[in-house]
N, CA, C and O atoms as a Maestro MAE file, in Angstrom:
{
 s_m_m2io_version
 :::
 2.0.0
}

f_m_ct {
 s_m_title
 :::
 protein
 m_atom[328] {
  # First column is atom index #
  i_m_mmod_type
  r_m_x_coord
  r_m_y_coord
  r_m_z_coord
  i_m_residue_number
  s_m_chain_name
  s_m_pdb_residue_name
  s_m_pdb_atom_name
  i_m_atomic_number
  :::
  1 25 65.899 153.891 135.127 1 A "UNK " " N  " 7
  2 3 66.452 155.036 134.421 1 A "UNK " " CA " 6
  3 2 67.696 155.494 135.171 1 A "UNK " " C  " 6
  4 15 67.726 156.519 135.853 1 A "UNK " " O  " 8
  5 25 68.597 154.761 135.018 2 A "UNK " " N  " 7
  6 3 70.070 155.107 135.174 2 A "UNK " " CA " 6
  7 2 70.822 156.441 134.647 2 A "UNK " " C  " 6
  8 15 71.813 156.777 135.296 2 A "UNK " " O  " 8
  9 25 70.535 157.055 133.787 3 A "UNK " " N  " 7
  10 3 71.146 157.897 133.330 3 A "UNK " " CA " 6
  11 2 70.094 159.511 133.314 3 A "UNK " " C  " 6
  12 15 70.574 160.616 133.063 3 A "UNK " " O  " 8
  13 25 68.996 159.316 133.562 4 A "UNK " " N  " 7
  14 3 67.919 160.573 133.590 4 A "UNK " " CA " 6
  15 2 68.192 160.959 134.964 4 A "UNK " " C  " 6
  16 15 68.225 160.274 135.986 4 A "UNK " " O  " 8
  17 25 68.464 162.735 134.691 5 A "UNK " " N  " 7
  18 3 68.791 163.109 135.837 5 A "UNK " " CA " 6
  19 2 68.548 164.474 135.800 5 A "UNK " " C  " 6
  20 15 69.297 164.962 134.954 5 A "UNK " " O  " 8
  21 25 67.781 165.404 136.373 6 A "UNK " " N  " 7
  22 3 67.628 166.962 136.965 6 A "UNK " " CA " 6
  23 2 69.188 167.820 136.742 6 A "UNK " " C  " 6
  24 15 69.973 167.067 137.318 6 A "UNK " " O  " 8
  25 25 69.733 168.610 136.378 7 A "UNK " " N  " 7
  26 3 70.809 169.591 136.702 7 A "UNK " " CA " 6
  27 2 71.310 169.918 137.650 7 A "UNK " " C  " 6
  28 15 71.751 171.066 137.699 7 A "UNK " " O  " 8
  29 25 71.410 169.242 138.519 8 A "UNK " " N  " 7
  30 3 71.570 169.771 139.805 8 A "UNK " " CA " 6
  31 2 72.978 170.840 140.314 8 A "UNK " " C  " 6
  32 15 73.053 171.572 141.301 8 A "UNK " " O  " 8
  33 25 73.725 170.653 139.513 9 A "UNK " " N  " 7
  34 3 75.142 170.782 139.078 9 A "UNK " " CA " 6
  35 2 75.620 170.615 137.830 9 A "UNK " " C  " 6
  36 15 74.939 170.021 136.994 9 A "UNK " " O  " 8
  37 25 76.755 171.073 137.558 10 A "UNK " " N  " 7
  38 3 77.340 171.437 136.345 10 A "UNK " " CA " 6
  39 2 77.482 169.617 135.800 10 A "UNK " " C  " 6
  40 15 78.133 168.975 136.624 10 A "UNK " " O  " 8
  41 25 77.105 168.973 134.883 11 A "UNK " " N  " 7
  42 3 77.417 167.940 134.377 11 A "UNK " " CA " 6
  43 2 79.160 167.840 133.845 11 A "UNK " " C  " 6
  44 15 79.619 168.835 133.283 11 A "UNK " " O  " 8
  45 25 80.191 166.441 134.085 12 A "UNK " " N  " 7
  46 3 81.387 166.550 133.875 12 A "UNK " " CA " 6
  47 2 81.967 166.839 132.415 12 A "UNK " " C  " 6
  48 15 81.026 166.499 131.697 12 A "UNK " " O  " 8
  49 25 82.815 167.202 131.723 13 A "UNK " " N  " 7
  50 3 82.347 167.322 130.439 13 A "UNK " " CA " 6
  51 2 82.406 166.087 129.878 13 A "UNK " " C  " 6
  52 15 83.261 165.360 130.382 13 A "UNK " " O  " 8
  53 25 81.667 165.548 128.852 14 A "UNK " " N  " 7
  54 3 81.954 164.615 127.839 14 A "UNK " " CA " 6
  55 2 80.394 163.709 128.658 14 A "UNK " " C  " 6
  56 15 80.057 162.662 128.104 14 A "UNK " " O  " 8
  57 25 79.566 164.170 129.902 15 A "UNK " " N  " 7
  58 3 78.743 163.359 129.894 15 A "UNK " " CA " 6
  59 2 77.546 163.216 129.656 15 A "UNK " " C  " 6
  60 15 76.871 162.226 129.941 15 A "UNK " " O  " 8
  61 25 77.142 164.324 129.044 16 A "UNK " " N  " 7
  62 3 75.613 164.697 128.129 16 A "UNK " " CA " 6
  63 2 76.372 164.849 126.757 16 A "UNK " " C  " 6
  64 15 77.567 164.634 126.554 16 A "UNK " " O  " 8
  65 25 75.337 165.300 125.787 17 A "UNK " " N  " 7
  66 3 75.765 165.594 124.305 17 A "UNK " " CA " 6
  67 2 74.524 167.265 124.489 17 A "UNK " " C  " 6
  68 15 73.359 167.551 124.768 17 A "UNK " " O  " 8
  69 25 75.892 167.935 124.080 18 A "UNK " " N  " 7
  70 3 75.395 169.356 124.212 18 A "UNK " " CA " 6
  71 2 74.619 169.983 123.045 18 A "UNK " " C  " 6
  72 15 75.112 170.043 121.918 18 A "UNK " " O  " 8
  73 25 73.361 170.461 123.344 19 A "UNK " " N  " 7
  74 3 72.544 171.365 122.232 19 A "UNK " " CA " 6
  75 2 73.527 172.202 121.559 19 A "UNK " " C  " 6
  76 15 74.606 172.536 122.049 19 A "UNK " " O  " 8
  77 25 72.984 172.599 120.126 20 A "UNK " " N  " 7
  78 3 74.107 173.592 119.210 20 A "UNK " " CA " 6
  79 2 73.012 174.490 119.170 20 A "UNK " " C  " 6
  80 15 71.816 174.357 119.430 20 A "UNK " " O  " 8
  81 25 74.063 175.920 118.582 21 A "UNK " " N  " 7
  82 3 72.948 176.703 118.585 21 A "UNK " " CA " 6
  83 2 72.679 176.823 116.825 21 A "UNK " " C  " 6
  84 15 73.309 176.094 116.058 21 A "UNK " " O  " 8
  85 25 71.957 177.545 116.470 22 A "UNK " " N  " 7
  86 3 71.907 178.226 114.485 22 A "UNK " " CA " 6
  87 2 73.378 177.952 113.992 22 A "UNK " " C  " 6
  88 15 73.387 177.073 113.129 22 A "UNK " " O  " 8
  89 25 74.445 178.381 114.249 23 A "UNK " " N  " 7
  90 3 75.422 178.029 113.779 23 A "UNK " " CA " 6
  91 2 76.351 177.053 114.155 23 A "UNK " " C  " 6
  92 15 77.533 177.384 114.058 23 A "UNK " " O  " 8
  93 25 76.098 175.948 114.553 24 A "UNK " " N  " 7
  94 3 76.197 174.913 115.203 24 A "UNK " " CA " 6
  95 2 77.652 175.130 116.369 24 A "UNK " " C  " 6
  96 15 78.758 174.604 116.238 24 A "UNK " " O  " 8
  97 25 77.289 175.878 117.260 25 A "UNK " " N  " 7
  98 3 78.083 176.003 118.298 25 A "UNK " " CA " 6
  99 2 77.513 175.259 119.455 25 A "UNK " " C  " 6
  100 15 76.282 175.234 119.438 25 A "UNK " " O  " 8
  101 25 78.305 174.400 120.860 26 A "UNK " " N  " 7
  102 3 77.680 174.233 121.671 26 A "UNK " " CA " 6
  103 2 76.942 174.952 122.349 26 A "UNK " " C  " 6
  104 15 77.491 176.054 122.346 26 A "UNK " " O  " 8
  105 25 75.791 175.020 123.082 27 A "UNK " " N  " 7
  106 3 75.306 175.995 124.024 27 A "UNK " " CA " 6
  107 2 75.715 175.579 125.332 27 A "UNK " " C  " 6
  108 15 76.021 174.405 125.542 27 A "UNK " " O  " 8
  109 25 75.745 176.478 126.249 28 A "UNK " " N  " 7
  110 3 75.606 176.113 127.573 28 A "UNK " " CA " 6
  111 2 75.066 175.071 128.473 28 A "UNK " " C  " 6
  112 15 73.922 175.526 128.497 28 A "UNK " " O  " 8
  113 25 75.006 174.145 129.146 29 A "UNK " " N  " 7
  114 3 74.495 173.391 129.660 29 A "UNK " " CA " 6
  115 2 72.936 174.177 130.256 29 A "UNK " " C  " 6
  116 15 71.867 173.569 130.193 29 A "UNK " " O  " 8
  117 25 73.041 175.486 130.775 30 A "UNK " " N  " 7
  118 3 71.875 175.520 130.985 30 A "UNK " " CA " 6
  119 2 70.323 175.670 130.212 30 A "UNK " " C  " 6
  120 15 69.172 175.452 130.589 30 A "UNK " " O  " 8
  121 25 70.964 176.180 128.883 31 A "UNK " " N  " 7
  122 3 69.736 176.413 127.921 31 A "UNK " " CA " 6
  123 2 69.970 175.098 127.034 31 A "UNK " " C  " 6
  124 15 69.959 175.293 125.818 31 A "UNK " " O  " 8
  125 25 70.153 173.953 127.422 32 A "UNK " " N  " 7
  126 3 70.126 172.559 126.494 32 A "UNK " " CA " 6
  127 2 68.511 172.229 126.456 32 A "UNK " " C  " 6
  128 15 67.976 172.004 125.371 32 A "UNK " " O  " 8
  129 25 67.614 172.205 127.914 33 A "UNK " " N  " 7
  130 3 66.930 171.557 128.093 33 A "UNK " " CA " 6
  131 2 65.973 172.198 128.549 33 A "UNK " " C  " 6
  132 15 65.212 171.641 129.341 33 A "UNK " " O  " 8
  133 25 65.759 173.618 128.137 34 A "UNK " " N  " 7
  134 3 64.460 174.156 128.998 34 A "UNK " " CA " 6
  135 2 63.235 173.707 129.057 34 A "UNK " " C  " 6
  136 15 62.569 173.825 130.086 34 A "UNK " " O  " 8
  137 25 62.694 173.031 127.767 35 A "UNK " " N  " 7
  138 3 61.842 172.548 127.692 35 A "UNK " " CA " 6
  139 2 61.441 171.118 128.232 35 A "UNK " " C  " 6
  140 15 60.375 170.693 127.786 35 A "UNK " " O  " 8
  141 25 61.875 170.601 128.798 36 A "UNK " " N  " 7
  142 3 61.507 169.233 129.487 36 A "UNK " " CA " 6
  143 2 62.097 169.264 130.799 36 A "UNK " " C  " 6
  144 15 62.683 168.346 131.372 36 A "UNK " " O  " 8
  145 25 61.732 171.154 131.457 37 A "UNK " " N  " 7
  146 3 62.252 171.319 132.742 37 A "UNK " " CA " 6
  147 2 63.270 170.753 133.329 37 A "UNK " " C  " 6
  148 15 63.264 170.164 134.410 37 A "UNK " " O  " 8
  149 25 64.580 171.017 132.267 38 A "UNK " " N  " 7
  150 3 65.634 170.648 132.956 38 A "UNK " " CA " 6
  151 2 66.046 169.183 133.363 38 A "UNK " " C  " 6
  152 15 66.945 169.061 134.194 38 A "UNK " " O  " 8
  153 25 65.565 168.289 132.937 39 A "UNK " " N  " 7
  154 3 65.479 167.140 133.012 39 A "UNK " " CA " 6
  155 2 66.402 166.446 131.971 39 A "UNK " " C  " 6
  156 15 66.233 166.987 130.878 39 A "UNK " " O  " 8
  157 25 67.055 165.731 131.932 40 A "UNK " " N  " 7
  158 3 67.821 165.272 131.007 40 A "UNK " " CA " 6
  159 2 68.138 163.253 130.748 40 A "UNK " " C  " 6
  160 15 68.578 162.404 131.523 40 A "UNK " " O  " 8
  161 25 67.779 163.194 129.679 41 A "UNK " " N  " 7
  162 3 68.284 161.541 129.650 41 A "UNK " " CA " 6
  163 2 68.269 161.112 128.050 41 A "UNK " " C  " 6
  164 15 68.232 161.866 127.077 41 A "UNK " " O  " 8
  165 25 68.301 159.943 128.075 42 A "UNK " " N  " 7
  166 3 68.269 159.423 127.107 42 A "UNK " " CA " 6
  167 2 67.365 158.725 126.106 42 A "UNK " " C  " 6
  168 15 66.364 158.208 126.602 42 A "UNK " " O  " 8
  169 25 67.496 158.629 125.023 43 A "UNK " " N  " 7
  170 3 66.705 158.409 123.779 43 A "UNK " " CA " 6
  171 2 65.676 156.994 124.405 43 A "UNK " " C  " 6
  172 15 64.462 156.891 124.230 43 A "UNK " " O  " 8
  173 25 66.782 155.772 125.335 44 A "UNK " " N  " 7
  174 3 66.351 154.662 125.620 44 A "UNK " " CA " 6
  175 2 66.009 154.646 126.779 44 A "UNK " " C  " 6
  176 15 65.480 153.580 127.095 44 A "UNK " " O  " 8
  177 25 66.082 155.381 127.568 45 A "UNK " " N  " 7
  178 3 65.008 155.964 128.721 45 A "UNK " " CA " 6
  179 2 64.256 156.330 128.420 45 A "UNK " " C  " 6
  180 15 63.454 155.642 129.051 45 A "UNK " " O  " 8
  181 25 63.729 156.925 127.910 46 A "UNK " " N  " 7
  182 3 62.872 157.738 127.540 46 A "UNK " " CA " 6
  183 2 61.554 156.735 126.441 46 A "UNK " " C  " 6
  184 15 60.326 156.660 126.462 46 A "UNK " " O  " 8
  185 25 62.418 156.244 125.765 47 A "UNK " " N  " 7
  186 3 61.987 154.904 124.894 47 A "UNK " " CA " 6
  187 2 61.317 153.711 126.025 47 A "UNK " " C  " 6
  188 15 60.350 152.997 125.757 47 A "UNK " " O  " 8
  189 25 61.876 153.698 126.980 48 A "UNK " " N  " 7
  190 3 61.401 152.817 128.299 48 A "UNK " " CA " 6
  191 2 60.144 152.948 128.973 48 A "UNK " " C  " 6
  192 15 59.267 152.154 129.315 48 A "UNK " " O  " 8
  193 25 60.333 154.311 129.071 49 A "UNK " " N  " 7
  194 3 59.271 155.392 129.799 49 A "UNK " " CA " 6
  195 2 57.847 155.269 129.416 49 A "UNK " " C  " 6
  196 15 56.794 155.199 130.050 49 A "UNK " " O  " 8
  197 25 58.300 155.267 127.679 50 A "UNK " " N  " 7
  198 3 57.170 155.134 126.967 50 A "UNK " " CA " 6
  199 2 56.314 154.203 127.090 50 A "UNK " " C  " 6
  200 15 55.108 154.392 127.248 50 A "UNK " " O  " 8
  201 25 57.030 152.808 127.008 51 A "UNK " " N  " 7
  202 3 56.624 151.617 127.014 51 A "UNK " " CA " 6
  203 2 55.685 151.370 128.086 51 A "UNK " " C  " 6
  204 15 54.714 150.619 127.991 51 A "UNK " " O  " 8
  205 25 56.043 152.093 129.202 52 A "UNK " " N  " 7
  206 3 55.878 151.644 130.656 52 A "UNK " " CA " 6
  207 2 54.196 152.069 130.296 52 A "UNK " " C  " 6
  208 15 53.329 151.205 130.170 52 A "UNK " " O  " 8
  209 25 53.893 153.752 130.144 53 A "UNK " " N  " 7
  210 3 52.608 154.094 129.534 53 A "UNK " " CA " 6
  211 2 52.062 153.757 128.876 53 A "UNK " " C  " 6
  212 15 50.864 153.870 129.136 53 A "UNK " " O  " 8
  213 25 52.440 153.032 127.418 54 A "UNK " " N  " 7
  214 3 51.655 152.388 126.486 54 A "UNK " " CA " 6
  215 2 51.492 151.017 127.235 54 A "UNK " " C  " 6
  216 15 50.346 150.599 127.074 54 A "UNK " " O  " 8
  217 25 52.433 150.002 128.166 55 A "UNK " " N  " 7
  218 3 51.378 148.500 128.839 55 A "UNK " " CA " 6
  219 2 50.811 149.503 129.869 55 A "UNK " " C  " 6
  220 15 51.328 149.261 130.960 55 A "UNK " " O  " 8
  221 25 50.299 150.114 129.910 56 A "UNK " " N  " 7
  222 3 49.366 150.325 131.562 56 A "UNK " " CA " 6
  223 2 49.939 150.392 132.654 56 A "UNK " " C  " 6
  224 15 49.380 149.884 133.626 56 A "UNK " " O  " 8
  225 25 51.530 151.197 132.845 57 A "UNK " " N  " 7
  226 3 51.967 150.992 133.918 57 A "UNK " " CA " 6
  227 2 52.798 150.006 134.212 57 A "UNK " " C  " 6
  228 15 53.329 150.049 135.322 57 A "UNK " " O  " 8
  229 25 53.098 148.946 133.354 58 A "UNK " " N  " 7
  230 3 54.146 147.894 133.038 58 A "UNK " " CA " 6
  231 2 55.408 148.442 132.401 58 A "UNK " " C  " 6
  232 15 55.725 149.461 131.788 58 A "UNK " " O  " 8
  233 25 56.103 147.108 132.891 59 A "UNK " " N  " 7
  234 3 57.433 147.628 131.989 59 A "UNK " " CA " 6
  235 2 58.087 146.132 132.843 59 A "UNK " " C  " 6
  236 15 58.417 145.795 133.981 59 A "UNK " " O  " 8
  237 25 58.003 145.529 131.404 60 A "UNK " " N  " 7
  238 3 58.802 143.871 131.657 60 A "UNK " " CA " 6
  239 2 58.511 143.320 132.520 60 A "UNK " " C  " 6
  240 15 59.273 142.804 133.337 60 A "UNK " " O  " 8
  241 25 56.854 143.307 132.528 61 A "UNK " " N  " 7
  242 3 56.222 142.338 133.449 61 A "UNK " " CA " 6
  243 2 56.133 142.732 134.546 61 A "UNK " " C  " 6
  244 15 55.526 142.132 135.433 61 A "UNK " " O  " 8
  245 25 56.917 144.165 134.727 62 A "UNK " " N  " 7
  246 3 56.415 144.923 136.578 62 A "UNK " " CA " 6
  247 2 56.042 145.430 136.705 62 A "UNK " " C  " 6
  248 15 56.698 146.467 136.606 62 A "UNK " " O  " 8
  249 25 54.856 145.622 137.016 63 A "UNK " " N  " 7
  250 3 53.880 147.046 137.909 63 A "UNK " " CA " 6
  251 2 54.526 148.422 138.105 63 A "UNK " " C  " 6
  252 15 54.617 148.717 139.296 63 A "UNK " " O  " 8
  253 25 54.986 149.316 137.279 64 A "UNK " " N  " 7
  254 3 55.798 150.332 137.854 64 A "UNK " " CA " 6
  255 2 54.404 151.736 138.415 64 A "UNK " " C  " 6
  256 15 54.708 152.731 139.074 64 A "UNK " " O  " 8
  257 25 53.156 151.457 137.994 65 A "UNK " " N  " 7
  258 3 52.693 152.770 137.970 65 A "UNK " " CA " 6
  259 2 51.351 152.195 138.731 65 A "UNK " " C  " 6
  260 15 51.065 150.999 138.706 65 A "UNK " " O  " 8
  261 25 50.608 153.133 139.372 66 A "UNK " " N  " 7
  262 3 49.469 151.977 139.905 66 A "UNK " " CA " 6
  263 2 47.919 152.823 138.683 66 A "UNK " " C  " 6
  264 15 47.581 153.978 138.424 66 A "UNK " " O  " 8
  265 25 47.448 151.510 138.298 67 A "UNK " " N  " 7
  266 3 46.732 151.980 137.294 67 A "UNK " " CA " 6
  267 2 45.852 153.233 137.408 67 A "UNK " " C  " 6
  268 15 45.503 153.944 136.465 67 A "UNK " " O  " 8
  269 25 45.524 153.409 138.805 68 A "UNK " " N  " 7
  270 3 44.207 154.246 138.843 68 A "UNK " " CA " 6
  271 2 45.044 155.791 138.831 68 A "UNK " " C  " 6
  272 15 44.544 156.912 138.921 68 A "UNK " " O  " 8
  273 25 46.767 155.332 138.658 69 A "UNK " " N  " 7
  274 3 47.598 156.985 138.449 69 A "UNK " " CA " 6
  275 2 47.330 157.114 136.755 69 A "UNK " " C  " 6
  276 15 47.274 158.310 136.468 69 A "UNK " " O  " 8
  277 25 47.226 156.614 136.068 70 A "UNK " " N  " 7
  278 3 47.740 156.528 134.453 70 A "UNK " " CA " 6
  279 2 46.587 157.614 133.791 70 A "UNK " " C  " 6
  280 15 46.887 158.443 132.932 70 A "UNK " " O  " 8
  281 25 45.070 157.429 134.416 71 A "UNK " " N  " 7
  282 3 44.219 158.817 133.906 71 A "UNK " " CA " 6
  283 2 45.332 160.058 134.246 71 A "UNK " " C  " 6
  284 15 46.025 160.562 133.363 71 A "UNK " " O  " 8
  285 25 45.373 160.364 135.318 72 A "UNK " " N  " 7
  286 3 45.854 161.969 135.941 72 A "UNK " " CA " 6
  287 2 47.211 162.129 134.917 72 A "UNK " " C  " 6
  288 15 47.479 163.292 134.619 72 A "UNK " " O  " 8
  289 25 47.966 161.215 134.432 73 A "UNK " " N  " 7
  290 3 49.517 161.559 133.814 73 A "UNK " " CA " 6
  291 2 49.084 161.502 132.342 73 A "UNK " " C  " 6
  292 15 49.887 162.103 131.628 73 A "UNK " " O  " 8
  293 25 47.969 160.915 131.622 74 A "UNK " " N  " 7
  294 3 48.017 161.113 130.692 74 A "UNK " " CA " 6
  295 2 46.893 162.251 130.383 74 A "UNK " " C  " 6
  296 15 46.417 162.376 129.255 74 A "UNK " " O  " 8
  297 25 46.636 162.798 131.118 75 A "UNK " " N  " 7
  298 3 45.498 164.148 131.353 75 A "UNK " " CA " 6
  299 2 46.452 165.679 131.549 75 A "UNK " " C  " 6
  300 15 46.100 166.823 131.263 75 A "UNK " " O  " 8
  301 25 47.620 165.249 132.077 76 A "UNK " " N  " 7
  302 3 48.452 166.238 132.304 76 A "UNK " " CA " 6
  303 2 49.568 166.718 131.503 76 A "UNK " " C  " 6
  304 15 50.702 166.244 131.567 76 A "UNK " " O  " 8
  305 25 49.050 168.094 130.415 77 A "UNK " " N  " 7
  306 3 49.513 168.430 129.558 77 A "UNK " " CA " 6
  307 2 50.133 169.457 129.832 77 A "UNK " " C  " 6
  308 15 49.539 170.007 130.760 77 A "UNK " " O  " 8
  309 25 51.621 170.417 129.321 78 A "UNK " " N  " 7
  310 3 51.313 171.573 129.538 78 A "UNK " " CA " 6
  311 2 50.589 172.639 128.591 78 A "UNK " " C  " 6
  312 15 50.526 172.250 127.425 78 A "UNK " " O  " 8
  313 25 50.200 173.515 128.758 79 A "UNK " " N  " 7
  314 3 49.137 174.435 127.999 79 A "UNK " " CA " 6
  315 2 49.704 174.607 126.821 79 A "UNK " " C  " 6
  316 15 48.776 174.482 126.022 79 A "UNK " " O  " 8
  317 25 50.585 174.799 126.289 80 A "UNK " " N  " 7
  318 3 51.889 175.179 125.440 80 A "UNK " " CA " 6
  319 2 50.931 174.122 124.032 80 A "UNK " " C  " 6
  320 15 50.511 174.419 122.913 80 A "UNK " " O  " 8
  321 25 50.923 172.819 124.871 81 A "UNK " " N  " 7
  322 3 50.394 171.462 124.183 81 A "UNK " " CA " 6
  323 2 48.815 170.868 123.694 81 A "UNK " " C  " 6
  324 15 48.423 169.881 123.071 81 A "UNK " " O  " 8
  325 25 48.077 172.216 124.435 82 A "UNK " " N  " 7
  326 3 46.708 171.439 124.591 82 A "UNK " " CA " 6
  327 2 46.155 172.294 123.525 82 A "UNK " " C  " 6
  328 15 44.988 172.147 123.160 82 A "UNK " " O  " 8
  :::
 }
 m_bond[327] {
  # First column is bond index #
  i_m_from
  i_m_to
  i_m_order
  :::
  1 1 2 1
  2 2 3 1
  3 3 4 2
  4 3 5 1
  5 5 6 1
  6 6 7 1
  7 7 8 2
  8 7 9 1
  9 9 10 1
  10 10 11 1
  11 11 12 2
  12 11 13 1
  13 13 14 1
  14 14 15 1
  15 15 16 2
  16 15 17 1
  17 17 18 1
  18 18 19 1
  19 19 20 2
  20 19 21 1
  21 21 22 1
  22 22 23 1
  23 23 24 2
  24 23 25 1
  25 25 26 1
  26 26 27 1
  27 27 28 2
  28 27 29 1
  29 29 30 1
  30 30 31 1
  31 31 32 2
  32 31 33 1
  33 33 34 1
  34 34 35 1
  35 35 36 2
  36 35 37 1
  37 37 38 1
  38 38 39 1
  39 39 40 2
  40 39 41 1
  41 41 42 1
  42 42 43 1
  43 43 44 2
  44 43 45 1
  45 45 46 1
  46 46 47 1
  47 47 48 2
  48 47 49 1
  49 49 50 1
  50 50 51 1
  51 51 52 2
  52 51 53 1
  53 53 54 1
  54 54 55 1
  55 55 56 2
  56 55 57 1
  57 57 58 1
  58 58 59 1
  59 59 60 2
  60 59 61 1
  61 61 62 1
  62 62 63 1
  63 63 64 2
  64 63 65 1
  65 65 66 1
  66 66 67 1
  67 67 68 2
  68 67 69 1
  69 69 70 1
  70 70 71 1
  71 71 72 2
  72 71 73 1
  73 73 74 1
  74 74 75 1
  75 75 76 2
  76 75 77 1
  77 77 78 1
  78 78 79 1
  79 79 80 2
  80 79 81 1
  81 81 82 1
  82 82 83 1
  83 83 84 2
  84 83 85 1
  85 85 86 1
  86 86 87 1
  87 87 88 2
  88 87 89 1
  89 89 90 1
  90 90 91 1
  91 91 92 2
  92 91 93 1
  93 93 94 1
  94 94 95 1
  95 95 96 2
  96 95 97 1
  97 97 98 1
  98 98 99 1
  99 99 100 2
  100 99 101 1
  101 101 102 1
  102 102 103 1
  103 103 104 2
  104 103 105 1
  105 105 106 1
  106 106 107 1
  107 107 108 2
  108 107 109 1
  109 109 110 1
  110 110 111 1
  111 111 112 2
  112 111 113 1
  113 113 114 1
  114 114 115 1
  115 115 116 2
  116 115 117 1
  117 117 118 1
  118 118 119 1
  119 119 120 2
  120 119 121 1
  121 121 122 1
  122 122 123 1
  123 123 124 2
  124 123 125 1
  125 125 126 1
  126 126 127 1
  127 127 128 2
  128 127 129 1
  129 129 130 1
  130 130 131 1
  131 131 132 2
  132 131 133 1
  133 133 134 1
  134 134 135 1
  135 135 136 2
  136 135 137 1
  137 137 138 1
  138 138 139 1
  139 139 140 2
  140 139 141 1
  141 141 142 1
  142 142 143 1
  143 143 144 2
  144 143 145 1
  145 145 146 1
  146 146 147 1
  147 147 148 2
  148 147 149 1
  149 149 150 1
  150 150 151 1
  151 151 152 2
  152 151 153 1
  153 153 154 1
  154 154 155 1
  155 155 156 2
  156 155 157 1
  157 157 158 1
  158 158 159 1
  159 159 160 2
  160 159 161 1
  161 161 162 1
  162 162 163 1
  163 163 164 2
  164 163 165 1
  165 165 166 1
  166 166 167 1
  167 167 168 2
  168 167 169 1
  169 169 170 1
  170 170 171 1
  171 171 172 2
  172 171 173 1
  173 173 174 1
  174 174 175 1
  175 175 176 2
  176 175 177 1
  177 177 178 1
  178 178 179 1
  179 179 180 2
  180 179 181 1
  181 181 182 1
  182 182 183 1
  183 183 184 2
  184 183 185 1
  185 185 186 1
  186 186 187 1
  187 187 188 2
  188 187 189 1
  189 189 190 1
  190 190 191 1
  191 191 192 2
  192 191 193 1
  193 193 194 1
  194 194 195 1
  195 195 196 2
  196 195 197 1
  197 197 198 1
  198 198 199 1
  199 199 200 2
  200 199 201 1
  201 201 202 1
  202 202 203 1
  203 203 204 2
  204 203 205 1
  205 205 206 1
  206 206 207 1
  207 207 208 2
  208 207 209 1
  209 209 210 1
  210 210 211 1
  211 211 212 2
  212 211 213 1
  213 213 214 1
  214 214 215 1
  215 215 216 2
  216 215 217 1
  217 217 218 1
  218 218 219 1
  219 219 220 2
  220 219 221 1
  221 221 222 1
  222 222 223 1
  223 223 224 2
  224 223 225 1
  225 225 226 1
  226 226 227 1
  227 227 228 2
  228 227 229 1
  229 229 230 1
  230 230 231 1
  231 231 232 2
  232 231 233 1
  233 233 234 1
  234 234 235 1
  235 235 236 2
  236 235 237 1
  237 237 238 1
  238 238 239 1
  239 239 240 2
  240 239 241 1
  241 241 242 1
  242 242 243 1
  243 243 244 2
  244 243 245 1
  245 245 246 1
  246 246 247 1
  247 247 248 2
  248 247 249 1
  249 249 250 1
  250 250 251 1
  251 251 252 2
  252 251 253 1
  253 253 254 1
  254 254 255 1
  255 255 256 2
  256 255 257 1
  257 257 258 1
  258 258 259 1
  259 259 260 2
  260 259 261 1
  261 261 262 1
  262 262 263 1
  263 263 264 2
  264 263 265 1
  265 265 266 1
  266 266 267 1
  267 267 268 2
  268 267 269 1
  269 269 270 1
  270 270 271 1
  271 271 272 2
  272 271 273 1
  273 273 274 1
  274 274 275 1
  275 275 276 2
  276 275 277 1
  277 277 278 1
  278 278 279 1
  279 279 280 2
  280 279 281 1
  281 281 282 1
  282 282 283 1
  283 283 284 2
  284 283 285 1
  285 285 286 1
  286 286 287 1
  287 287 288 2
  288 287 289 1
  289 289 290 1
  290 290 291 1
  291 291 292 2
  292 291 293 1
  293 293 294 1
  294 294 295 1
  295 295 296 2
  296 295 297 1
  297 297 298 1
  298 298 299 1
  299 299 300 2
  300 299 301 1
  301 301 302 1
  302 302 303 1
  303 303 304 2
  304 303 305 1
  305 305 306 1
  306 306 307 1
  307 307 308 2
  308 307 309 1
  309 309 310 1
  310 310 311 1
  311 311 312 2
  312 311 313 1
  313 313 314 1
  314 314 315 1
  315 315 316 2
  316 315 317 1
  317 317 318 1
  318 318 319 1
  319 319 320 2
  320 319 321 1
  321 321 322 1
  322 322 323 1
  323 323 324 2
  324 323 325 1
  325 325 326 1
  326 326 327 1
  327 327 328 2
  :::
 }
}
């Protein structure tokens, strides 16, 4: 995941695609992403991510997760969700 990355700083412009608000104005970089704690990436990261959870911790034949982690992450919801 090359491109998923925390806020750490102001992003340069032109290198996220900015939330609009009701009247389709940009918003601020900081209220883009509250909900996935500020975390930011892409459709195909994220699409990756998935994959990795649906093989068991795989992802193109590599071990990324060690199986006996995959109960605790797919147990861990936030309340918002359960």
């Amino acid at each position: 995941m090359r491109r998923t990355r925390f806020a750490l700083e102001r992003f340069t412009p032109g290198s996220f695609a900015p939330g609009l608000d009701g009247a389709g104005r940009p918003e601020p970089q900081e209220y883009v992403n509250v909900y996935a704690g500020g975390l930011f990436s892409t459709p195909g990261e994220i699409a990756r991510l998935a994959m990795m959870f649906l093989n068991d911790g795989q992802l193109e034949g590599r071990r990324l997760l060690r199986l006996r982690l995959l109960p605790r992450w797919a147990g861990t919801r936030p309340k918002a969700c359960r």
